[in-house]
Phi, psi and omega in degrees: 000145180274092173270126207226129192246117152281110224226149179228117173292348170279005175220116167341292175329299193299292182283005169281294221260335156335300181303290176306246218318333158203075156255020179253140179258142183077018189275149174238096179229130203256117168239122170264110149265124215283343199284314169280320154279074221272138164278138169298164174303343184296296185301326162307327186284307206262011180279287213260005133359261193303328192243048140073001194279171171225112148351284213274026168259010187247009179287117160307091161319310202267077177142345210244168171256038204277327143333291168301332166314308186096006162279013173286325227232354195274171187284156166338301199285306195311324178293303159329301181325295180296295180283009163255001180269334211189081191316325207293343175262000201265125165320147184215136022234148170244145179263105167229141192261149159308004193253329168147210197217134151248149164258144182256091187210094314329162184299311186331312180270028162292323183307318179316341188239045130297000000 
């Protein structure tokens, strides 16, 4: 199975769901790290799509000023706009699979799309 994880080697979360996928047998697996490598907005839409998500329930809060942004609360596009302008908002790690995308917050819920 194929996998592809968007990972910041600097959070505790992020190097937790590394670890889970491989320590997994039969993962074919892809680390993007999005802070040097940003997903566009498109893919980012269709990230949080496949995982049932509203963007901004994918926002990073914590170190970023995306609050004072008004981005929990702002609509898609503004939100997409701003994490493909700035990786630094997109919640990590998100995981996806042929089965579909998790954000792995907690790591465990990555296993549903294994």
């Amino acid at each position: 199975m194929k996998a592809t994880i968007w990972h910041n080697p600097n959070c505790s979360k992020s190097r937790a769901a590394l670890a889970l996928l491989e320590g997994k047998d039969g993962i074919d697996l892809e680390v993007v790290r999005y802070l040097k490598t940003p997903p566009t907005q498109d893919k980012l839409a269709q990230l949080y799509r496949d995982a049932g998500m509203a963007p901004r329930e994918g926002v990073r809060t914590s170190g970023t000023d995306a609050k004072e942004r008004g981005l929990t609360e702002a609509g898609d596009q503004t939100v997409l706009a701003a994490m493909a302008e700035d990786p630094r908002y997109i919640e990590r790690p998100l995981v996806e699979t042929e089965k579909g995308v998790r954000l792995g917050r907690p790591t465990e819920r990555i296993e549903e799309i294994l």
